[in-house]
Backbone bond lengths (Angstrom), bond angles and torsions (degrees), N, CA, C in turn:
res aa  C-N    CA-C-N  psi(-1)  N-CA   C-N-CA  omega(-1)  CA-C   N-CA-C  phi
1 X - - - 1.462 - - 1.531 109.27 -
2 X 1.282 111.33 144.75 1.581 117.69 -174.83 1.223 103.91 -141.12
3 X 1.841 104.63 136.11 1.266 105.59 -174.03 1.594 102.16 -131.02
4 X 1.763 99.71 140.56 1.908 98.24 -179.88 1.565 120.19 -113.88
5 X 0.716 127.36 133.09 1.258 102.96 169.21 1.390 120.95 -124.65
6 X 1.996 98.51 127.10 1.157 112.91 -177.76 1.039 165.40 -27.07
7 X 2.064 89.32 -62.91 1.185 133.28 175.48 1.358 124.04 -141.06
8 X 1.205 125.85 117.50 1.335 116.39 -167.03 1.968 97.37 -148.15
9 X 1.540 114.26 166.66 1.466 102.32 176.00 1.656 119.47 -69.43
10 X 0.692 101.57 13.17 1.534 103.93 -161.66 2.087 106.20 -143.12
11 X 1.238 90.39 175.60 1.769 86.11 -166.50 1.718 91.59 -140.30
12 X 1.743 110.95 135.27 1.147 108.07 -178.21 1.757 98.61 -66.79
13 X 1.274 112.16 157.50 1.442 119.62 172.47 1.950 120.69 -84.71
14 X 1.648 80.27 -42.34 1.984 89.07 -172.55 1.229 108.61 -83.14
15 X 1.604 140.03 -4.40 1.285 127.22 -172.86 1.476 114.18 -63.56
16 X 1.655 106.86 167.13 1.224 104.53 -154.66 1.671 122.97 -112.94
17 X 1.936 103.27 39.36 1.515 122.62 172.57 1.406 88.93 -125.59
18 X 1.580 87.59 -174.35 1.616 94.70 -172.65 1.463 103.62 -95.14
19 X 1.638 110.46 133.52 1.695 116.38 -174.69 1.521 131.37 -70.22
20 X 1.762 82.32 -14.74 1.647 87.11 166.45 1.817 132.70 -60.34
21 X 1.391 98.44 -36.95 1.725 101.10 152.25 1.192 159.79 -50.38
22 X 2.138 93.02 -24.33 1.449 107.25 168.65 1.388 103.01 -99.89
23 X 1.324 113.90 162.33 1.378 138.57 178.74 1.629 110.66 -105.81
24 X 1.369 106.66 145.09 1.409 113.15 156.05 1.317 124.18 -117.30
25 X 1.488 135.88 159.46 0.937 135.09 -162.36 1.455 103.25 -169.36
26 X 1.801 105.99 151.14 1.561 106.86 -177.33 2.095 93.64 -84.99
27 X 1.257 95.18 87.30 1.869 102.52 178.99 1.369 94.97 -169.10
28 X 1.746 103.10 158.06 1.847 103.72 158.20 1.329 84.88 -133.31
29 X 1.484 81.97 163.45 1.962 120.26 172.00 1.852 102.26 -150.73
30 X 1.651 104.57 128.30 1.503 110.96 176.70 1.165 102.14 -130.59
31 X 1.211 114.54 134.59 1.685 126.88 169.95 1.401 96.83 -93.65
32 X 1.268 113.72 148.43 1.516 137.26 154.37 1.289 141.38 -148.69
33 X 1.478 105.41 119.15 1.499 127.77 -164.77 1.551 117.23 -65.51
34 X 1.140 130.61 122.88 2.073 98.38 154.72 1.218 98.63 -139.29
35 X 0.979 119.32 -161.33 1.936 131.31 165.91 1.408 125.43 -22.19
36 X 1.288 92.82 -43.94 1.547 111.10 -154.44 1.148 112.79 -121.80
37 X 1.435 127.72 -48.80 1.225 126.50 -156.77 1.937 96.34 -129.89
38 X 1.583 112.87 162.57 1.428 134.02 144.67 2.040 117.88 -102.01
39 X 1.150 98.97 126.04 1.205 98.64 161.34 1.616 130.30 -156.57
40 X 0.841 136.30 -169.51 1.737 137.01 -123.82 1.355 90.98 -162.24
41 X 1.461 102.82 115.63 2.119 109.55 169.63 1.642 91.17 -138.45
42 X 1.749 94.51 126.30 1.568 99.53 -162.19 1.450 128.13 39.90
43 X 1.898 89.84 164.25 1.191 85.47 -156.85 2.034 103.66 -136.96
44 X 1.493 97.34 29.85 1.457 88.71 -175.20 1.492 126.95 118.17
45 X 1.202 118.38 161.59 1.868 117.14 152.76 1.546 109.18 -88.20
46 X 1.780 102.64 -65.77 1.153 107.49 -166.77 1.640 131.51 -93.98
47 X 1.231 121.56 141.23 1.449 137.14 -148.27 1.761 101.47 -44.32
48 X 1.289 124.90 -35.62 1.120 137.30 -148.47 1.917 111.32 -122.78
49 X 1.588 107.70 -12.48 1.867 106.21 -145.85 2.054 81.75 -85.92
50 X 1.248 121.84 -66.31 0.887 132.79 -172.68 1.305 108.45 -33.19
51 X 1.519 133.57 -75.90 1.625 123.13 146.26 1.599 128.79 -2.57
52 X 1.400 110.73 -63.39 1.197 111.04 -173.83 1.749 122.62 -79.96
53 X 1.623 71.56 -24.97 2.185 65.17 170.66 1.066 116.07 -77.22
54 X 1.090 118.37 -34.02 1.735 135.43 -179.54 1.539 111.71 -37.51
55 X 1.947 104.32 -52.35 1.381 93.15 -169.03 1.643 105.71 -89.32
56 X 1.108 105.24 -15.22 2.026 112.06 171.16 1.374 97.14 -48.65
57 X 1.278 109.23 -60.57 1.721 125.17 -159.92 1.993 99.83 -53.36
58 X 1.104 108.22 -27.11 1.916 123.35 -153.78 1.596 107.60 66.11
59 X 1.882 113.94 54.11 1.548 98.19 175.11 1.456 86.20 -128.81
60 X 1.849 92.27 126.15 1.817 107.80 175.57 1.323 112.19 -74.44
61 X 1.852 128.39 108.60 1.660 106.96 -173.89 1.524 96.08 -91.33
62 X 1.457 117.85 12.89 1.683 97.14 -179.54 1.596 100.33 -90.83
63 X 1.364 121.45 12.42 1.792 106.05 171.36 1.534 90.94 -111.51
64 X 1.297 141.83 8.24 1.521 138.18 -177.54 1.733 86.83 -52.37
65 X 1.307 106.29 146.72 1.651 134.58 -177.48 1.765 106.14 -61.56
66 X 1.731 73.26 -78.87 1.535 114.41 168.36 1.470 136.38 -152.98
67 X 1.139 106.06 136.52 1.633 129.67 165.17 1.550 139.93 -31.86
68 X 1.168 145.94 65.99 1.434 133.42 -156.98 1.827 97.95 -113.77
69 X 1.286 106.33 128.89 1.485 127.70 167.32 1.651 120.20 -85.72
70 X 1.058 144.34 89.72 1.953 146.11 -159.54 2.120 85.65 -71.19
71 X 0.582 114.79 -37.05 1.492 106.29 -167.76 1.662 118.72 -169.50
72 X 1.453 97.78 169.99 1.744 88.92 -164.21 1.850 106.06 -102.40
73 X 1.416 114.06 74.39 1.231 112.56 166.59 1.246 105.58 -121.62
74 X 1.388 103.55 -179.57 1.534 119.03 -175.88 1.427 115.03 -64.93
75 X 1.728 108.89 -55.08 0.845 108.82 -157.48 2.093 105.21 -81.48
76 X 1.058 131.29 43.54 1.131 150.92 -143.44 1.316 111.33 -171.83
77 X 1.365 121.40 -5.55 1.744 127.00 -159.85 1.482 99.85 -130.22
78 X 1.332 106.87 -48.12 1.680 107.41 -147.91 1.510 122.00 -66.91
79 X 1.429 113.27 1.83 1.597 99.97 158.83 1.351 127.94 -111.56
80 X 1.220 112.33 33.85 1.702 134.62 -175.36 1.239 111.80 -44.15
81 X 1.866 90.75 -58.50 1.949 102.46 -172.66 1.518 85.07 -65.59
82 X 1.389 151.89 -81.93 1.117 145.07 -130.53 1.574 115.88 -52.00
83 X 1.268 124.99 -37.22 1.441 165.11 151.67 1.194 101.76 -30.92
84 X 1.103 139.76 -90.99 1.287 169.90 -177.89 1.733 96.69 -45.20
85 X 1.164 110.00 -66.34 1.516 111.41 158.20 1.509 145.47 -14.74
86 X 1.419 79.52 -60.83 2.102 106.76 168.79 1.546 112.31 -98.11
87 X 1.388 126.96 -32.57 1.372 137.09 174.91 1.639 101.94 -109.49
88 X 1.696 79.73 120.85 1.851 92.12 -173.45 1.596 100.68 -107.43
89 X 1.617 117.09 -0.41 1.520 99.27 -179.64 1.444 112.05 -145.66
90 X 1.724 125.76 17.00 1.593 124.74 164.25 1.455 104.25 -69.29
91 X 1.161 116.41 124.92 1.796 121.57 154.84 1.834 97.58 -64.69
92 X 0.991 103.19 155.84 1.924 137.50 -176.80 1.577 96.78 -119.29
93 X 1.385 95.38 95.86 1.757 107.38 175.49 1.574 111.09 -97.20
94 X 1.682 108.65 110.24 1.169 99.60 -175.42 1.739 104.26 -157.30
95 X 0.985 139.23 157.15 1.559 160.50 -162.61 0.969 102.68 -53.17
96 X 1.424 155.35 93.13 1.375 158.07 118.66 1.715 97.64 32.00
97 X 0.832 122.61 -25.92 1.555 111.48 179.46 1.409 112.96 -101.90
98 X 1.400 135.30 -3.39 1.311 129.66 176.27 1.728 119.79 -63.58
99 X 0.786 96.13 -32.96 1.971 112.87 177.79 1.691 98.36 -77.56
100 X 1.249 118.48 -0.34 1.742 106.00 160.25 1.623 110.16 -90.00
101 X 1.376 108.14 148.65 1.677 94.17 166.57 1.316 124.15 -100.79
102 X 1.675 88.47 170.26 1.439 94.17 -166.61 1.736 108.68 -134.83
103 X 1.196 126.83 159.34 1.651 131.86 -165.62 1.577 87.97 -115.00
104 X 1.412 98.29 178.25 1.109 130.99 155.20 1.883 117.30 -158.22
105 X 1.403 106.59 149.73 1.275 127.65 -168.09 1.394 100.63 -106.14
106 X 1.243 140.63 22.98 1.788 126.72 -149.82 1.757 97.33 -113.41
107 X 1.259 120.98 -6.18 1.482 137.69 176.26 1.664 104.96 -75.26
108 X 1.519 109.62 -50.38 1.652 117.13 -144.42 1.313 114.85 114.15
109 X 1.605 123.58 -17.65 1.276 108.20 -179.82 1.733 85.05 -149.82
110 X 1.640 111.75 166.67 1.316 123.52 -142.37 1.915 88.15 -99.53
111 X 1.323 113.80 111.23 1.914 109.22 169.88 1.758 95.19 -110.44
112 X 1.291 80.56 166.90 1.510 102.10 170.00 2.011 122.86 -75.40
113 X 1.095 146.41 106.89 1.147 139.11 -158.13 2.143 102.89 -117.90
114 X 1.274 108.89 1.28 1.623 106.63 -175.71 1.581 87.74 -73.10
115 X 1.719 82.38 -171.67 1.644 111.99 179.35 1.312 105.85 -39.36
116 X 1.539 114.37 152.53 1.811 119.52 179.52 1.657 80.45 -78.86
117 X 1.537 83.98 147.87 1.913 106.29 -171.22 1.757 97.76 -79.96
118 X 1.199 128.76 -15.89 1.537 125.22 -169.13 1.556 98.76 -80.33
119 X 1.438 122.55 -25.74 1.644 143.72 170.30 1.677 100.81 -67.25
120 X 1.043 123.02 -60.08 1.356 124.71 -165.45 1.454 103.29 -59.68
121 X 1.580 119.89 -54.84 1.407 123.70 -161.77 1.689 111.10 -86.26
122 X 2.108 99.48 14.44 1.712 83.02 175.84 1.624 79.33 -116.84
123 X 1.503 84.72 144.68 1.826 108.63 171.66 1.405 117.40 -86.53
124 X 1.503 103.49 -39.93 1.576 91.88 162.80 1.525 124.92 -55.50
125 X 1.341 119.62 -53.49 1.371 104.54 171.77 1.473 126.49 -65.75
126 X 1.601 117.99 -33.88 1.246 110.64 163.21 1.644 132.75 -71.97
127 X 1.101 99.01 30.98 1.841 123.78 165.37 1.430 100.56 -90.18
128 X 1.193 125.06 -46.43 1.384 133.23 -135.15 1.422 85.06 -84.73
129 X 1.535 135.35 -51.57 1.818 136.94 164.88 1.577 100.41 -8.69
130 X 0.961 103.01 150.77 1.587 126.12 176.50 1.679 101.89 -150.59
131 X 1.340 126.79 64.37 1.643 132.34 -162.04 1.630 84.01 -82.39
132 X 1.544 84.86 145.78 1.830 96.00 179.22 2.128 95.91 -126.94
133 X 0.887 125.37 -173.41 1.689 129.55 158.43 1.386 89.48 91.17
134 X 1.393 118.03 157.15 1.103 142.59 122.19 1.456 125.08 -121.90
135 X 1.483 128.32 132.87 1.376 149.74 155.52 1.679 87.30 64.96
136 X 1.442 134.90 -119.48 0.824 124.83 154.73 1.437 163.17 -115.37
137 X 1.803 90.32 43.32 1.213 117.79 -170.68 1.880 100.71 -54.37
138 X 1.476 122.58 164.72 0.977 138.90 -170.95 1.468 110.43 -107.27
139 X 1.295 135.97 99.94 0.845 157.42 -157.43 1.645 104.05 -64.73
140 X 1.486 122.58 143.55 1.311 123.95 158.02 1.419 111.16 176.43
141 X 1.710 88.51 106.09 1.599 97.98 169.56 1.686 125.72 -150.06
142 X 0.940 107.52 -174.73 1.739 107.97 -164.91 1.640 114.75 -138.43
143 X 1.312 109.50 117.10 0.741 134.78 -171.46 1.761 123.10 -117.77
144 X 1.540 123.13 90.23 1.504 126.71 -153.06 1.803 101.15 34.80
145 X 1.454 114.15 -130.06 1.392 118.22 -174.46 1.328 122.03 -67.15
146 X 1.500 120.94 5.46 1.979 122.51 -149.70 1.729 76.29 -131.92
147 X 1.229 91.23 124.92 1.902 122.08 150.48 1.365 114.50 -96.97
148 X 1.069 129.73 140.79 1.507 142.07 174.80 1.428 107.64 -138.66
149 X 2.057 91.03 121.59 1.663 95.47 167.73 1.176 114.34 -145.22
150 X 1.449 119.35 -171.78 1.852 103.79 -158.90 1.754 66.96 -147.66
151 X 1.698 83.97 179.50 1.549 105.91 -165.99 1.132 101.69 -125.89
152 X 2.039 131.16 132.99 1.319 108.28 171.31 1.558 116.09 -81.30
153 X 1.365 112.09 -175.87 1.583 93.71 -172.56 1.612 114.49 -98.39
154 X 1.082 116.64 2.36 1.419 120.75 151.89 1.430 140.52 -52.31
155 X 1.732 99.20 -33.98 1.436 115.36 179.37 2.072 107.47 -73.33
156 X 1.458 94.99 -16.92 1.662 89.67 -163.27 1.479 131.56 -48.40
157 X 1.244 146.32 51.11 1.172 137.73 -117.48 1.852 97.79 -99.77
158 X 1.272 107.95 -6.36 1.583 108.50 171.94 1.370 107.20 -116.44
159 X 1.628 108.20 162.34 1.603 106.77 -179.78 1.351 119.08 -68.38
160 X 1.479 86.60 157.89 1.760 98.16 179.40 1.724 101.55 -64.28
161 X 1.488 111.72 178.65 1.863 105.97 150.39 2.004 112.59 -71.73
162 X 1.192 95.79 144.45 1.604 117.68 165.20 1.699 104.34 -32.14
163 X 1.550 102.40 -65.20 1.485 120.17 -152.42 2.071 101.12 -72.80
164 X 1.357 103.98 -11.51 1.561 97.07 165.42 1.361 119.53 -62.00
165 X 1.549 123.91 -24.85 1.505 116.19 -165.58 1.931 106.24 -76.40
166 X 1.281 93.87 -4.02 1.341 103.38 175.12 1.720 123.21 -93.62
167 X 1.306 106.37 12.41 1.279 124.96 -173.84 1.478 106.37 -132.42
168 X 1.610 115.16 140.01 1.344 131.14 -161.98 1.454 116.96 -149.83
169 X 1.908 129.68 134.72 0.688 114.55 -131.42 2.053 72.58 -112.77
170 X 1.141 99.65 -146.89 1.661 109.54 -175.26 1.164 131.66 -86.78
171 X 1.890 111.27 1.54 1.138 129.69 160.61 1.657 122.12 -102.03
172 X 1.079 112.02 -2.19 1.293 146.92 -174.31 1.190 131.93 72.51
173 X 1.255 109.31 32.75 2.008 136.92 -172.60 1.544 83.70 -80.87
174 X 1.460 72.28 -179.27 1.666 95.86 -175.02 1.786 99.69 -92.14
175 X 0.748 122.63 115.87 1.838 135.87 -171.03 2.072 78.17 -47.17
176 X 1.207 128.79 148.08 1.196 163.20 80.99 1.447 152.93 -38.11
177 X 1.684 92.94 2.27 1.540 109.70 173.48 1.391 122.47 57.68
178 X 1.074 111.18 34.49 1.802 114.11 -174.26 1.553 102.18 -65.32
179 X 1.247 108.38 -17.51 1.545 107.52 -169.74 1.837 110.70 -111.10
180 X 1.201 115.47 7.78 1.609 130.16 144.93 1.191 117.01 -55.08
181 X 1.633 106.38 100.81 1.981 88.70 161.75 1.501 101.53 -125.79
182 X 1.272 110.70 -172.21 1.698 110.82 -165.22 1.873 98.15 -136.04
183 X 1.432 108.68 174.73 1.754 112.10 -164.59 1.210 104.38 -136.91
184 X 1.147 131.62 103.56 1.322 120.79 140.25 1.227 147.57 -18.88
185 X 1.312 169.44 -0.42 1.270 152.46 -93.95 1.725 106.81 -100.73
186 X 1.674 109.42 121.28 1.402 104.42 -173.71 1.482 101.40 -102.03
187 X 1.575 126.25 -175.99 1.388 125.35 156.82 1.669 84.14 -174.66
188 X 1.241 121.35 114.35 1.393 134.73 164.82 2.011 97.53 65.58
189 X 0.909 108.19 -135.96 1.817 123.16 164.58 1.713 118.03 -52.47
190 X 1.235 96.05 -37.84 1.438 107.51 178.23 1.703 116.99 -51.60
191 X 1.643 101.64 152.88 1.924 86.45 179.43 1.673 84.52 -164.32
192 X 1.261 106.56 117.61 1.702 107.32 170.34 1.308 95.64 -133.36
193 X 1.742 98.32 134.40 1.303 129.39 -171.53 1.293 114.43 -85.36
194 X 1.219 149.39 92.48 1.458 137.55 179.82 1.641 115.37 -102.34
195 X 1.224 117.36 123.09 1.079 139.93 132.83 1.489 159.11 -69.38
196 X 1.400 149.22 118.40 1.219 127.49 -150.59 1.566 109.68 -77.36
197 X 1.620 104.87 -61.73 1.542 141.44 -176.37 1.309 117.76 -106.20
198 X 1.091 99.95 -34.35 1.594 110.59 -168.79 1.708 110.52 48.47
199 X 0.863 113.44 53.48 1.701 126.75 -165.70 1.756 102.45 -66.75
200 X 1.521 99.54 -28.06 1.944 94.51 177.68 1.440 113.46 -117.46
201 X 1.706 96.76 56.35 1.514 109.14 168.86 1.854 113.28 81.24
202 X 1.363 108.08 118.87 1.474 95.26 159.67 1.109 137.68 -90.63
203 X 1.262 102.18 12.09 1.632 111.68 163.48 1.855 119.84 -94.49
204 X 1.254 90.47 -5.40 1.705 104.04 -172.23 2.243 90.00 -96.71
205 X 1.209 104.08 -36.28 1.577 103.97 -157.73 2.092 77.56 -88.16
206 X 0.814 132.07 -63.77 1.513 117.39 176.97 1.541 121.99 -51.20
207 X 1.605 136.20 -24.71 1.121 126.62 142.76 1.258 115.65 -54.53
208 X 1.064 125.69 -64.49 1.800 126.70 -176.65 1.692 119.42 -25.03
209 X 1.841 89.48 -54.60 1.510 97.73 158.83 0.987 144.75 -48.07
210 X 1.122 116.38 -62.34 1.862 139.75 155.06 1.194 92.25 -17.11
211 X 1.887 115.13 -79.92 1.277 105.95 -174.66 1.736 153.08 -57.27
212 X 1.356 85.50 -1.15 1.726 106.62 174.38 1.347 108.22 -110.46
213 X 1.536 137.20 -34.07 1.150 126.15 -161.78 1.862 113.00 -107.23
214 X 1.748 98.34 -27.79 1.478 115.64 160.97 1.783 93.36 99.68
215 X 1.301 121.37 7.22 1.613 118.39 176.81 1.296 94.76 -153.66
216 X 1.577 109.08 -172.05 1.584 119.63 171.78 1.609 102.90 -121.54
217 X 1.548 89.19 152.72 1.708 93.92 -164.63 1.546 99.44 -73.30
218 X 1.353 102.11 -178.23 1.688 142.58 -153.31 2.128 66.22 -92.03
219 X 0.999 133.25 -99.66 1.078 122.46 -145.90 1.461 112.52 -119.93
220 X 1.638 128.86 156.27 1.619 133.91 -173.75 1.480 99.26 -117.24
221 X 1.076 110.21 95.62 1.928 112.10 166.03 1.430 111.27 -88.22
222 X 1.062 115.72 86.84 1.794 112.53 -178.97 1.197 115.55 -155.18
223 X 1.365 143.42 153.19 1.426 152.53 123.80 1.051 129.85 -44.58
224 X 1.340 118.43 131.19 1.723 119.44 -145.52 1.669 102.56 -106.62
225 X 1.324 114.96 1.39 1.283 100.49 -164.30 1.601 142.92 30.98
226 X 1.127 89.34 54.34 1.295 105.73 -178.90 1.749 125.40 -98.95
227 X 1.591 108.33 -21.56 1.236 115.40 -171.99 1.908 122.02 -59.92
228 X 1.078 119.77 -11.08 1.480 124.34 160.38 1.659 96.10 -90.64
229 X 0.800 165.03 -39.23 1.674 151.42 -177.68 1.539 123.73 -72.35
230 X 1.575 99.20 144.19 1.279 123.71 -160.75 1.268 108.03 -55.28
231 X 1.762 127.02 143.53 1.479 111.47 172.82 1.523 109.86 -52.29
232 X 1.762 138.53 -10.21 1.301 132.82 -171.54 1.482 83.02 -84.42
233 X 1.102 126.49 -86.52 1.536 136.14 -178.11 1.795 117.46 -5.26
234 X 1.689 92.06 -60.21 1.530 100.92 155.92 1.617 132.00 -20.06
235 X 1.521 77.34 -82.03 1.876 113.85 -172.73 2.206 97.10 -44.76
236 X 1.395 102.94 -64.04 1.432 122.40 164.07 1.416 117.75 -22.70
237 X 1.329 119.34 -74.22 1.306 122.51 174.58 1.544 119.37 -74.41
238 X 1.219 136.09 -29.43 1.926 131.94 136.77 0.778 133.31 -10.44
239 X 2.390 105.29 -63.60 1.447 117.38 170.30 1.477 136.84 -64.96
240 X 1.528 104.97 -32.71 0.997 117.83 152.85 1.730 131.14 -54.25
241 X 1.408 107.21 -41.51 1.254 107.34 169.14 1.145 138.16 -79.59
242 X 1.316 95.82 5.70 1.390 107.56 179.81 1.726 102.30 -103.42
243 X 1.126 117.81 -38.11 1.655 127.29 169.52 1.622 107.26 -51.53
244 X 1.549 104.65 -22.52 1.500 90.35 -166.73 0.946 113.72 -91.53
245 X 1.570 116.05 -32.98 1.290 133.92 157.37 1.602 134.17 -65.53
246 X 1.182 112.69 -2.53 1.606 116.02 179.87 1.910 106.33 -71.74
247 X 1.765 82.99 130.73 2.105 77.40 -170.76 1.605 87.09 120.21
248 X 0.696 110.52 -67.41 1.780 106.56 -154.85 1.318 100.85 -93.60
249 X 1.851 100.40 178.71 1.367 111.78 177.53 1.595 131.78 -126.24
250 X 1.750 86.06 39.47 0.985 122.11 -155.79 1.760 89.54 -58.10
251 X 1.275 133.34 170.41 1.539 139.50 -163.17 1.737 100.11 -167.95
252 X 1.314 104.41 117.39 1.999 118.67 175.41 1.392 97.90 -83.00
253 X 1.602 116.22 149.80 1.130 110.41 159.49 1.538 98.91 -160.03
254 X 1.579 111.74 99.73 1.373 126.03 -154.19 1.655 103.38 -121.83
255 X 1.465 101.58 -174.97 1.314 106.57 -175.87 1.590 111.05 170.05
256 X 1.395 144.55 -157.57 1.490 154.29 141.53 1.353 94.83 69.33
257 X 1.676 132.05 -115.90 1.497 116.91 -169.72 1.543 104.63 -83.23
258 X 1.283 130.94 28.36 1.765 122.21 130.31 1.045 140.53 -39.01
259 X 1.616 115.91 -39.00 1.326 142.83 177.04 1.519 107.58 34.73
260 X 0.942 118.57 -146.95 1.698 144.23 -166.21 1.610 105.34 -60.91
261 X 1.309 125.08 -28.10 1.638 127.00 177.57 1.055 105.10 -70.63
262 X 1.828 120.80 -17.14 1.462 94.64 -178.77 1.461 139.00 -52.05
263 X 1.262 102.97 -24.78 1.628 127.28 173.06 1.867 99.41 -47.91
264 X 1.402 114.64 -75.26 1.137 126.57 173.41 1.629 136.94 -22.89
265 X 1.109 89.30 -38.70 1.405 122.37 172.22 1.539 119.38 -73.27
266 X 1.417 93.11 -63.17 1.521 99.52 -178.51 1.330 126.09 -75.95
267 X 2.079 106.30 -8.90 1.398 89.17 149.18 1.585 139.71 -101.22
268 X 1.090 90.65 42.19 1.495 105.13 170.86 1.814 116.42 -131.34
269 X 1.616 99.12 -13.58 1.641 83.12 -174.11 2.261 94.44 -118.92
270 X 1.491 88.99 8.21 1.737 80.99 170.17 1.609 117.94 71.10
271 X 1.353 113.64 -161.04 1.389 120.45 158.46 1.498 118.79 -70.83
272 X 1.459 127.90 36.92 0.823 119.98 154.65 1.568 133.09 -113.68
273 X 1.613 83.87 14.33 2.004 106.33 174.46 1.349 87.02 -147.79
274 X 1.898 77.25 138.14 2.286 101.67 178.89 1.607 66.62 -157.37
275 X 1.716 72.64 146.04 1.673 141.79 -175.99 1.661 93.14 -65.41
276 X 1.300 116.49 120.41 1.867 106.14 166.09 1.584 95.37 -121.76
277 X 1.925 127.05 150.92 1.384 143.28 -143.34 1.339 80.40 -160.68
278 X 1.556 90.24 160.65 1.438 117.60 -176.93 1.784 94.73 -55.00
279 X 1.046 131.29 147.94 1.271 123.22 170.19 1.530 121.77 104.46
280 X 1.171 107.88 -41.48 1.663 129.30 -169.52 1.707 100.68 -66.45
281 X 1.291 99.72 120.64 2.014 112.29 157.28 1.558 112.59 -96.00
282 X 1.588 122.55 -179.61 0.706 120.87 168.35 1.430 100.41 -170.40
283 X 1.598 129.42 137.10 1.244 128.63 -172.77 1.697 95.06 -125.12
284 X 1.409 97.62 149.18 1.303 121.43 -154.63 1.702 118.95 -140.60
């Protein structure tokens, strides 16, 4: 299994084309390869970046399988039309709640952060959705090699991130992520867990796992959302992750709203968390 990633805030430095072609952006997009299948988790900020790294990178998204959306923000949305564009037949598997909007407060003043509205008002691409959930039913389904499941909010037994109270859903609560789901990706023994944000804790979305699969996967592709939280908050969610993970060989490989804690992190969980950039693969 091979994993790329598209789009990320940041741009690997050592890769081996010229970097002026790829783009960075505050968004991710990961391709992933296995045996059998191509598929697509997020899709970007900007209308066009995700596309273009793709073909810098040499990754064709018009043979992608299928489509999966982690949550309904922008920066997670915005290369849909482009997608959709070049791929005339992946369904976009994603939470019945992403097509609601959503704000954010993290400026000082309240913007809009859902799906880009030029996405919403085309029907052709909004065919291409494959929305799964209701209210807060618990999600579980299968799709070629990718499982997708959501968490109810009862099970949460660790904290959310800090920087959610700054996020609001369409009633003007504090979003709860009902419309977060997370992916499995299998290929033989293998099992990598991807996440976008992980907005309801990655210690809550790696218990969840545990509890469906009975171990922790081979690998964690996600953003930790950590960049609004306290260096204590930090340190907190590390130790914990490291408790959750003791026993296994389980391996992080994060990036985008990680931001600046990554440091924090990694000195407590070692070589068993690396930094992933616009550019960065990883085989598994």
């Amino acid at each position: 299994m091979k994993l790329v990633i598209l789009v990320d805030n940041n741009i690997l430095e050592d890769k081996n084309h010229d970097e002026a072609v790829l783009r960075n952006e505050h968004g991710l997009s990961i391709f992933v390869e296995t045996k059998n299948g191509k598929y697509l988790f997020d899709f970007g900020q900007g209308d066009t970046t995700m596309l273009d790294n793709s073909r810098a990178l040499g990754v064709d998204l018009s043979h992608v399988d299928t489509a999966f959306l982690s949550h309904g923000h922008y920066d997670h949305s915005g290369g849909i039309l482009a997608f959709t564009s070049i791929n005339k037949n992946a369904k976009i598997v994603a939470h019945r709640d992403v097509v609601l909007p959503y704000f954010s407060d993290s400026t000082g003043s309240r913007r809009y952060i859902g799906l880009p509205e030029d996405l919403l008002s085309n029907k052709t691409a909004m065919d291409r959705f494959l929305l799964v959930g209701e209210d807060d039913e618990v999600i579980e389904a299968s799709f070629g090699d990718v499982c997708c499941f959501s968490i109810e909010k009862k099970l949460l037994r660790y904290s959310m991130p800090r920087g959610n109270s700054l996020l609001f859903d369409c009633d003007a609560k504090e979003d709860e992520f009902a419309h977060e789901i997370y992916f499995v990706v299998s290929e033989g023994d293998t099992k990598v867990l991807i996440s976008g944000c992980a907005h309801k804790g990655i210690c809550n979305i790696l218990e969840a796992y545990k509890s469906r699969f009975g171990d922790m996967p081979d690998l964690v592709v996600s953003g930790l959302h950590l960049s609004s939280e306290t260096d204590e908050d930090a340190l907190m969610v590390a130790r914990e992750l490291s408790d959750l993970l003791e026993g296994s060989k389980t391996r992080i490989f994060t990036g985008h709203c990680t931001g600046a804690k990554y440091d924090q992190i990694r000195d407590v969980l070692g070589d068993r968390i690396r930094r992933f950039e616009t550019g960065s693969d990883v085989c598994v």
